[in-house]
N, C-alpha and C positions, 0 to 999 in steps of 0.2 A: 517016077514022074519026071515029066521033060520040064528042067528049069532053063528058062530061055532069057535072052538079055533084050533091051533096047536102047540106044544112046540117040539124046536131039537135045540143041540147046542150053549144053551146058547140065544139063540133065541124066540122068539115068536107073534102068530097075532091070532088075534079074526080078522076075514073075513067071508063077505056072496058073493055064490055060485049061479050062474046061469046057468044051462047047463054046468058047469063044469068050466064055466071062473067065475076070481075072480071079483066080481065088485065093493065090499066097503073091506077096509081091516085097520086096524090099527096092527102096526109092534111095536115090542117093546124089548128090547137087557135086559140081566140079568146084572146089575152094580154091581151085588157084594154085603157085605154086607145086605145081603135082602132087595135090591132095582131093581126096575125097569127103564128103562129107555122109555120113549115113544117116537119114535124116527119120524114116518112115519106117515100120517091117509090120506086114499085116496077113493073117492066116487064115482062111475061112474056116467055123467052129467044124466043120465035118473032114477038115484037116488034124485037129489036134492031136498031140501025143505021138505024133509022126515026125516027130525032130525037123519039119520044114524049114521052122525057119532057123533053127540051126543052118540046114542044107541052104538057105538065101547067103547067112551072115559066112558060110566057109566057099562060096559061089563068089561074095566080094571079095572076099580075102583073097583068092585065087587069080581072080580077075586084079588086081591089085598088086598083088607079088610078079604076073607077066607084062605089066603096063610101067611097072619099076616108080608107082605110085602110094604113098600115107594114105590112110585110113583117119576120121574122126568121126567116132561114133556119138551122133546126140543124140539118137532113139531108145531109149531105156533098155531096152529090149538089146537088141547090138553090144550096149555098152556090157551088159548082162554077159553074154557070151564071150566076149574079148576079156572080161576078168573070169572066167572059169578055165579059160583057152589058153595059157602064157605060150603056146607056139601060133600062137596070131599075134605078139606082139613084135615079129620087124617090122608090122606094116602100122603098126598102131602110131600116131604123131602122139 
């Protein structure tokens, strides 16, 4: 599946597209300081068990380590993964 990004605003989501509706999407706010905030990550039920959103939270990590940007996960879910992951933590603040 095509994970695609969008940035406006201070804003931003790595989300996949089906027919035009969003169905997994991870949301993430700019904090400043060259940090990110990950604020959202959300799966449609006919996604699950499909490590999606795994695949969102190592899509920011990515996007994060080339941007030479911190990470702050407050999405439960994010925070979830970044302690299971201890090679996502250079970008973890």
């Amino acid at each position: 599946m095509l994970i695609q990004h969008k940035e406006g605003n201070n804003r931003g989501m790595f989300f996949i597209e089906d027919e035009g509706e969003i169905i997994a999407e991870i949301v993430y706010a700019n904090g400043g300081d060259n940090t990110i905030i990950i604020e959202h990550t959300e799966v449609d039920d006919r996604l699950r068990g499909q490590n999606i959103g795994y695949e969102l939270v190592h899509k920011t990590v990515e996007y994060a380590r080339s941007k030479g940007l911190k990470v702050t996960p407050v999405c439960q879910f994010a925070k979830a993964v970044f302690d299971k992951k201890p090679d996502f933590g250079d970008v973890l603040v």
